[in-house]
Each structure stands twice: as C-alpha cells, then as structure tokens.
C-alpha positions as CSV (number, residue, x, y, z in Angstrom):
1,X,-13.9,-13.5,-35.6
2,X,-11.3,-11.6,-37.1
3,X,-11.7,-9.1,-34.3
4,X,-11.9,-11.0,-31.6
5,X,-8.5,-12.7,-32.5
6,X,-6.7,-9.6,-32.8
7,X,-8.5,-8.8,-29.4
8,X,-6.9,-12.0,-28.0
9,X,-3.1,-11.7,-29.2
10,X,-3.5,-8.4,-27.9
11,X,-3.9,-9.3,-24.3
12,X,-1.5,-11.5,-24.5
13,X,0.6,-9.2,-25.5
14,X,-0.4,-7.0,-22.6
15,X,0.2,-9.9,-20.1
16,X,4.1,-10.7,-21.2
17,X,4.7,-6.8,-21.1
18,X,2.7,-6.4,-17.8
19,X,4.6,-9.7,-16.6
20,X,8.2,-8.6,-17.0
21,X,7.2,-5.2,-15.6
22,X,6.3,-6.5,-12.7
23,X,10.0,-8.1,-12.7
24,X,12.0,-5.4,-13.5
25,X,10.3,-2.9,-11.8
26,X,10.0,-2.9,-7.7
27,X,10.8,-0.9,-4.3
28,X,14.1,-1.8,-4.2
29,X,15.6,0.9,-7.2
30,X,18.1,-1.9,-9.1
31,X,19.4,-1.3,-12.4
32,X,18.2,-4.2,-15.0
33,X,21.2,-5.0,-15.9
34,X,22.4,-5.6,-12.2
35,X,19.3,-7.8,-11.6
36,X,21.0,-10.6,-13.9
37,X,24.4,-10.3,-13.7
38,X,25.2,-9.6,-9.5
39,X,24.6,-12.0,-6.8
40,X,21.8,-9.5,-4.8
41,X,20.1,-8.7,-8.3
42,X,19.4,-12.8,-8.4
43,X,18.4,-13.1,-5.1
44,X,16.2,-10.3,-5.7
45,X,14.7,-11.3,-8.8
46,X,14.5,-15.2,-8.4
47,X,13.6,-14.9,-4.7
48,X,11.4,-12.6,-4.3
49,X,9.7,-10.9,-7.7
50,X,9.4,-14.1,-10.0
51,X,7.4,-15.7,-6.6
52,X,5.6,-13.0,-6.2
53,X,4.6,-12.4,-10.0
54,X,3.6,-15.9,-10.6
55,X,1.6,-15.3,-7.4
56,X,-0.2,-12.3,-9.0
57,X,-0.9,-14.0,-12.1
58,X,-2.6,-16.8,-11.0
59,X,-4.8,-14.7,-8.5
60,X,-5.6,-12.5,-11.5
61,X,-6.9,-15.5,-13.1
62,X,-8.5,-16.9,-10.3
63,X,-10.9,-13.7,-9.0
64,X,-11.9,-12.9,-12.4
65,X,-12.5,-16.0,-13.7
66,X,-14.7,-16.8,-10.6
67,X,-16.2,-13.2,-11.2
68,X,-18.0,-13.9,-14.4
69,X,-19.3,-17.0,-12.7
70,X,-20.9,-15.5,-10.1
71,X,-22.8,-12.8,-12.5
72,X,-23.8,-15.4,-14.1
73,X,-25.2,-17.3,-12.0
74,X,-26.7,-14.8,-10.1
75,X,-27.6,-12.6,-12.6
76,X,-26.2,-9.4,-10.8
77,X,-23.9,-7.4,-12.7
78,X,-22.1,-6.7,-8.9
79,X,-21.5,-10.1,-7.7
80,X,-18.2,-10.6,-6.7
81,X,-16.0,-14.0,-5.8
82,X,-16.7,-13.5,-2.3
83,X,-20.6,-13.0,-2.7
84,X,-21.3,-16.5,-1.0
85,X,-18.8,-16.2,2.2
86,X,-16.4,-18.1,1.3
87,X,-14.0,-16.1,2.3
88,X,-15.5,-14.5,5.2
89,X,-14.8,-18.6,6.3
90,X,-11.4,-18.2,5.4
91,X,-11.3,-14.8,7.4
92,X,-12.9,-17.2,10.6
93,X,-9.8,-19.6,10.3
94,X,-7.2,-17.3,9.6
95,X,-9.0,-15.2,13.4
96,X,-9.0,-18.6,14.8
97,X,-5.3,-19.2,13.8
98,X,-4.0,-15.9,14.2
99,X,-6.0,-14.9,18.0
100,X,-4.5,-18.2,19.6
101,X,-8.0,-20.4,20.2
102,X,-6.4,-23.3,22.0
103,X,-9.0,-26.0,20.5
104,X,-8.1,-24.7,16.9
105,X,-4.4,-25.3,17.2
106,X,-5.0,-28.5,18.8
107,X,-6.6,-29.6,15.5
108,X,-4.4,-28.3,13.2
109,X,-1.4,-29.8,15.2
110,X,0.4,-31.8,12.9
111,X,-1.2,-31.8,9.7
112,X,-0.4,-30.3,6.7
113,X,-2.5,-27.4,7.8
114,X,-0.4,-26.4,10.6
115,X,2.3,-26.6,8.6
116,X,1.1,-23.8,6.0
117,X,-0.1,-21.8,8.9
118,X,-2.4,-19.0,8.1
119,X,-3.3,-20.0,4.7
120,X,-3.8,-23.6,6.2
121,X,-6.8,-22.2,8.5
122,X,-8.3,-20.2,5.6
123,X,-8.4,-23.1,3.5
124,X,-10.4,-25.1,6.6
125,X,-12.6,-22.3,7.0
126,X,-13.5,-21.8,3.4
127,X,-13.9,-25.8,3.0
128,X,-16.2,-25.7,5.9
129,X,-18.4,-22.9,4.4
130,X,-18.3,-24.7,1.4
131,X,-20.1,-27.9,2.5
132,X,-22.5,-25.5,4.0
133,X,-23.4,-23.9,0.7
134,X,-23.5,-26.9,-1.3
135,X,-25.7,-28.5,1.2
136,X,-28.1,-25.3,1.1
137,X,-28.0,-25.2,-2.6
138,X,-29.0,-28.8,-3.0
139,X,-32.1,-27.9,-0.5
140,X,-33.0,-24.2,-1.9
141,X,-35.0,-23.6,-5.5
142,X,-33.8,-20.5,-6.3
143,X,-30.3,-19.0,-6.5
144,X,-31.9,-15.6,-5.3
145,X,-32.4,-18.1,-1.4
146,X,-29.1,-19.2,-2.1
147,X,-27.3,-15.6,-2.5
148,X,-29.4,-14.7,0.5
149,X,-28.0,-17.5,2.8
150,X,-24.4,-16.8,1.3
151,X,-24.8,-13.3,2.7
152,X,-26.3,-14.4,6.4
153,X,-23.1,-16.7,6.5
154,X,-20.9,-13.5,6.0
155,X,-22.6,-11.6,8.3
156,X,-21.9,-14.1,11.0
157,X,-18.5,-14.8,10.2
158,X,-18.0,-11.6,10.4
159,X,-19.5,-11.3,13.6
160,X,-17.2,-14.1,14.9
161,X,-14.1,-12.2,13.6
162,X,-15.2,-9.0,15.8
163,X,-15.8,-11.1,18.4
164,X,-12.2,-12.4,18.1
165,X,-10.8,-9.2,17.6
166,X,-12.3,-7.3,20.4
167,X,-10.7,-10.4,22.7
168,X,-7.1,-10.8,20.9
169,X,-3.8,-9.1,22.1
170,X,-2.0,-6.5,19.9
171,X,0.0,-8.4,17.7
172,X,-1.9,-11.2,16.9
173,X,-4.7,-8.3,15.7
174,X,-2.4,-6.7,13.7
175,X,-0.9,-9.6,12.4
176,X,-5.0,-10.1,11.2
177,X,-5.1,-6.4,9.9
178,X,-2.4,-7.1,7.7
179,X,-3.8,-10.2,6.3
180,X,-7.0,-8.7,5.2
181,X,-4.9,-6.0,3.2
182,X,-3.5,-8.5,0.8
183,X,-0.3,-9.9,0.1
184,X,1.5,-11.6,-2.7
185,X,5.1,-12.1,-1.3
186,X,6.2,-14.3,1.5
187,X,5.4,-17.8,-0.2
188,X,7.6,-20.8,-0.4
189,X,7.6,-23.0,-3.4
190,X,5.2,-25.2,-1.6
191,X,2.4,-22.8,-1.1
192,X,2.8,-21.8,-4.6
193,X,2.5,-24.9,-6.1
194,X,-0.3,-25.8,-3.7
195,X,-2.3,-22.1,-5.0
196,X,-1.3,-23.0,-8.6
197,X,-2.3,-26.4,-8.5
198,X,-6.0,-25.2,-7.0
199,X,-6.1,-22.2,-9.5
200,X,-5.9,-24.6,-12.3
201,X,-8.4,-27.1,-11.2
202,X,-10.8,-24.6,-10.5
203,X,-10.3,-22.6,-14.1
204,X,-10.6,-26.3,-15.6
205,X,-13.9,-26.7,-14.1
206,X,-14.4,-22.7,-15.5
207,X,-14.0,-24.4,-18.8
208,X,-15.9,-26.8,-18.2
209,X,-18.7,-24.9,-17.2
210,X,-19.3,-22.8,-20.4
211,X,-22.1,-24.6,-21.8
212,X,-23.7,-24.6,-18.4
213,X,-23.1,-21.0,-17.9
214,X,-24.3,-20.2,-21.6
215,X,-27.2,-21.9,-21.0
216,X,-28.4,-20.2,-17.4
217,X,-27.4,-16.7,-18.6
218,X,-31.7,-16.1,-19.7
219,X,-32.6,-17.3,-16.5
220,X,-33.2,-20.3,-14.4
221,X,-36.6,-20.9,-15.9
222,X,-35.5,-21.1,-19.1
223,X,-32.7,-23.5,-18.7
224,X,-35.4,-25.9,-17.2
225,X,-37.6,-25.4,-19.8
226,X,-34.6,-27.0,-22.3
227,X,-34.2,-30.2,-19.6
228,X,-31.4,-28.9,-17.8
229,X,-30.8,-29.7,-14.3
230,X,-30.0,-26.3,-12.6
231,X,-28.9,-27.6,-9.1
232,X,-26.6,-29.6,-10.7
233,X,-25.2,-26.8,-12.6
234,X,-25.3,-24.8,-9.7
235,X,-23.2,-26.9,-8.1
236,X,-20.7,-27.4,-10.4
237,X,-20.4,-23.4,-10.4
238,X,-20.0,-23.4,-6.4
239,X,-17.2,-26.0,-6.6
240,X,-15.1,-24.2,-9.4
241,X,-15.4,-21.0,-7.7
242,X,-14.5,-22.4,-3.8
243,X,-11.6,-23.6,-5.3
244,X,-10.4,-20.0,-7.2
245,X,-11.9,-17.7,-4.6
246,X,-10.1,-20.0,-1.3
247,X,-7.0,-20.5,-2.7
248,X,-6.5,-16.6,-3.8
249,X,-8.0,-16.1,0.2
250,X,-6.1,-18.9,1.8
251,X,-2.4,-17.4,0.4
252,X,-2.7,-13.7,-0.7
253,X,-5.9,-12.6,1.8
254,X,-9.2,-10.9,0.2
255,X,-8.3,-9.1,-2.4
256,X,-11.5,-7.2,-4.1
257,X,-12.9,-5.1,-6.5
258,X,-11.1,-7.1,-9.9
259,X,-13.2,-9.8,-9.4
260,X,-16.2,-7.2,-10.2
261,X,-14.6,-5.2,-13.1
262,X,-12.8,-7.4,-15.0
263,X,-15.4,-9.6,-16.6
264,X,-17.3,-5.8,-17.3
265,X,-14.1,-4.7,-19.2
266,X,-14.4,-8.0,-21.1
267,X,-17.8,-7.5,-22.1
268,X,-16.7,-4.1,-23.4
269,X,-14.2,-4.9,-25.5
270,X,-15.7,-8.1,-27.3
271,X,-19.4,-6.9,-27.4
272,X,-20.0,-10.8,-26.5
273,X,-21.7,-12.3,-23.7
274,X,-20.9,-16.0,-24.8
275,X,-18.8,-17.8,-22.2
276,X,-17.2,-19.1,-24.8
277,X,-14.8,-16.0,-25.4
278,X,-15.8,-14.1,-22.3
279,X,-13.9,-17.2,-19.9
280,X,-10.7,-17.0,-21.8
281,X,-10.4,-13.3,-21.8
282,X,-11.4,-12.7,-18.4
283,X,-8.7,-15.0,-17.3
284,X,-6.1,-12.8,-19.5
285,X,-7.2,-9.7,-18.8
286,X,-7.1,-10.7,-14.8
287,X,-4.3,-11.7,-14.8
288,X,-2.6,-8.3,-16.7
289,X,-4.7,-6.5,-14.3
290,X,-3.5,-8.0,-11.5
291,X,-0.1,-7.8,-12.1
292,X,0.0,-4.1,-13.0
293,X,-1.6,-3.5,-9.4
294,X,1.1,-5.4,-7.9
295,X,3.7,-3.6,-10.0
296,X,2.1,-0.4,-9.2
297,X,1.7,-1.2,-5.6
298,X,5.6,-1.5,-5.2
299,X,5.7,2.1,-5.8
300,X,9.0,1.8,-7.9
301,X,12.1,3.3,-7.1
302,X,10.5,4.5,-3.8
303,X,11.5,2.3,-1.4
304,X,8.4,1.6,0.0
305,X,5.4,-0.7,-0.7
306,X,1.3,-0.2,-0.4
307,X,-1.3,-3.2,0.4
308,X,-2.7,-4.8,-3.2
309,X,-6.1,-4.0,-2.2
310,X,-5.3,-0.4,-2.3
311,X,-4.4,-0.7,-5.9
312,X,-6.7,-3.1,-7.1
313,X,-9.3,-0.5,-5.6
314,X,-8.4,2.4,-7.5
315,X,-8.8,-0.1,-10.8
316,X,-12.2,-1.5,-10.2
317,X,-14.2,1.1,-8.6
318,X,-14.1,3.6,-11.2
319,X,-15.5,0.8,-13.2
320,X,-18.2,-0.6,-10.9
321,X,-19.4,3.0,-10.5
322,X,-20.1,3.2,-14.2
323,X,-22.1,0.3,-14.1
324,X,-24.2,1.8,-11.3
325,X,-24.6,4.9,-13.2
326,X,-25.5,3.0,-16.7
327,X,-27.5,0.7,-15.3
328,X,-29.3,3.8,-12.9
C-alpha cells in the first residue's frame, strides 16, 4: 500500500512537471520570462499552448484509460482504443466532410455538427458505428464474434475512405492526410469543452466499470459462473470507451500506439492487475505521456513542429515490441 502511494504522488508529480513543460517549452524559441510579462508571450501562452496542453491531457487520459478496457475485455494484451472501428467511422465522416459528398453536407447543414466541422462528422461517424456494435454485441455470445465484427467494420470503412480518396481533389485529400496525423492545436474553447466534457463522462463510466472489469479479467465463463450478466457488462465497456476513443478522434484525429503501452507500463510499475489501482494510474500516466509527446513533438527552439503520432510512435512501440517478445 505503502508503495503504491508513493507510486501515485509520484506520477503526479510527473504530470505537473510534464504539464508546465509542455508550456514553457515550444517551436517558437521565447524566453520564460517574456511569455508572462509581453503582450506576444500571452498570446502565445494563453492562446495557443495552455489549449493545446489541456487538449493533450485529456487525450492522454482518454486513449489509455479506454486501453486497459479493451485488454480487458478482450483479453489481448494488444488491443487498442480503436480495436472495434470506431474510429475508422470517424475516419468515414471526417472523408465524407472533407471530399465534398453533397448529401453529407446537406445533413449536417445547420446543426451543431456543421458548425464544429470536421470533428462534427467524426463524431456522426463514430456514433453511427457505435449503434452498430452495441446492436451486434447484444446479438453475439462471445466477445472473440464481437472483436471479429469490430474488425470487418474497419476494413470497410477503410475501404470507403480509399474509395473517397482515389475520387477527391488535392486539397481536400491532403486536408484528410493531415487529419489522420494528429493534432492538438487549432480548437476553440467550444470544442474543448465539448472533448472535456465527453472525456469525463466516459472516465466516469471507467470508474464505474472497475468491479465489472475486475470481475471479467478470468474470463467470460467465469464471470457467468458468479451470476453476472456479461452483455450487460460488455455494454457498459463499449459505451465508456465510444465516448473516450470518439472524442480524442472527433478533435485531435487517431492518435495510436499509447493506448497500447500505457496500461503495460502501469502493470509494470504496480505489479497489480486490479482495476482498482490500474484505472487511476493509467489515466495519470496517459496523460504525462501524452503531454511529453506533444512537448517533444514541438521540437523546441526549432522552429518547426512534427505530427503527434510520430512521437507517440517512438513511445509505444518499443514497448509493444517487448510484449511480443515476452509473451513469444
């Protein structure tokens, strides 16, 4: 106990330092001391890296959180948030938006959709896999037929989305390109509050969850044999993670690979598989994660900026290839 309280404060600790780093610290090579006492060092730092931080945080959060869940569930140690398509839906919207279908935008005219543009369309995309999946997973009896089905569906949305492509002009496919590389900048206080709002509904459900999640980690069998009802629980999972996985989608694109290491790394360091402890410290550890990719990612003092998914990348595959070599 004493441990794993020390373990706790500690990323926490991690997560303040990692936090202000990411505010301090950008492309743009600005003195600290210029960032709070001159007009373009506000602008600069209230604007632009306090959004964009909050913004990391939360996806942090999010992708790792859902993560754990879908090992869980699944019993795979390489599950990942977007195991079940979700966001390949988001990826169908954000095509649909973004390539100029006529009957799309004729939908999405006037609603509140339109009016958050791309991450609008994601967020109809992933709703619409979503009621696919829970409709499935109330009809399937295994979650093996339901990680099966969740793949199909990304196989055709991906399908769609070349199909898109291969008709689409120039700038709307590279305006496509650069939302699949991942983005935490460019969002109004609106959007933020809109992820933040989702994030934190869908890590209360997490919480929610524990017992459940506890409970299936032997198997589907044995959570039967002790009364439980697993659809029920798997549904509950499925609607806490649509929510973490399609907001992080709808408003920063896919980002990947954290979503896979980070509940690993957890497991490491607290020698615990109860959700109990592993829920909370995935969601800190995410998060610190997250935002040292985006820091990183800014390549300070440089002047010039790489895509998050390059960075979050180089953190979680070094990681997922030692579970594939542990695990043989």
């Amino acid at each position: 106990m004493k441990r794993n309280i020390l373990y706790f404060n500690a990323l926490g600790v991690l997560l303040v330092v990692l936090f202000a780093a990411d505010l301090l610290f950008g492309s743009v090579n600005l003195p600290v001391k210029e960032l709070f006492t001159t007009e373009i060092g506000n602008d600069l730092l209230y604007k632009f890296r306090l959004p964009k931080a909050i913004v990391a945080l939360l996806s942090g959060i999010a992708l790792s959180v859902c993560g754990l869940q879908m090992q869980t569930l699944f019993r795979n140690p390489l599950a990942d948030p977007y195991i079940l398509g979700v966001s390949s839906g988001s990826g169908v919207g954000v095509a649909l938006y973004l390539m100029g279908v006529s009957l799309f935008g004729g939908f999405a005219e006037g609603t509140l959709f339109s009016t958050l543009g791309t991450a609008g369309a994601a967020i109809l995309g992933a709703s619409a896999v979503t009621m696919i999946i829970l409709y499935i997973s109330n009809r399937v009896k295994n979650n093996l037929s339901l990680l099966i089905f969740g793949v199909m569906i990304g196989f055709v949305a991906g399908a769609v989305v070349t199909l898109l492509q291969y008709t689409s002009t120039a700038t709307s496919l590279k305006a496509y390109v650069l939302w699949t590389m991942g983005s935490f900048a460019g969002l109004d206080s609106m959007q933020i509050a809109l992820l933040a709002l989702m994030v934190v509904a869908g890590t209360i459900l997490a919480v929610g969850n524990i017992k459940d999640l506890n409970a299936i980690l032997p198997g589907e069998e044995y959570a039967r044999s002790i009364g439980l009802n697993v659809r029920h629980i798997r549904n509950k999972i499925l609607i806490s993670t649509t929510l973490l996985v399609g907001a992080v989608t709808a408003f920063c694109g896919p980002i990947g690979f954290l979503g896979i290491a980070v509940p690993h790394i957890c497991r490491f360091i607290f020698r615990d598989a109860n959700h109990r402890i592993l829920i909370p410290a995935t969601a800190l550890l995410g998060g610190a994660l997250m935002l040292l990719a985006d820091t990183a990612s800014q390549l300070p003092g440089t002047g010039s900026i790489v895509p998050i998914n390059t960075m979050t990348a180089l953190l979680g595959i070094p990681v997922i290839l030692v579970i594939i070599l542990r695990r043989k």
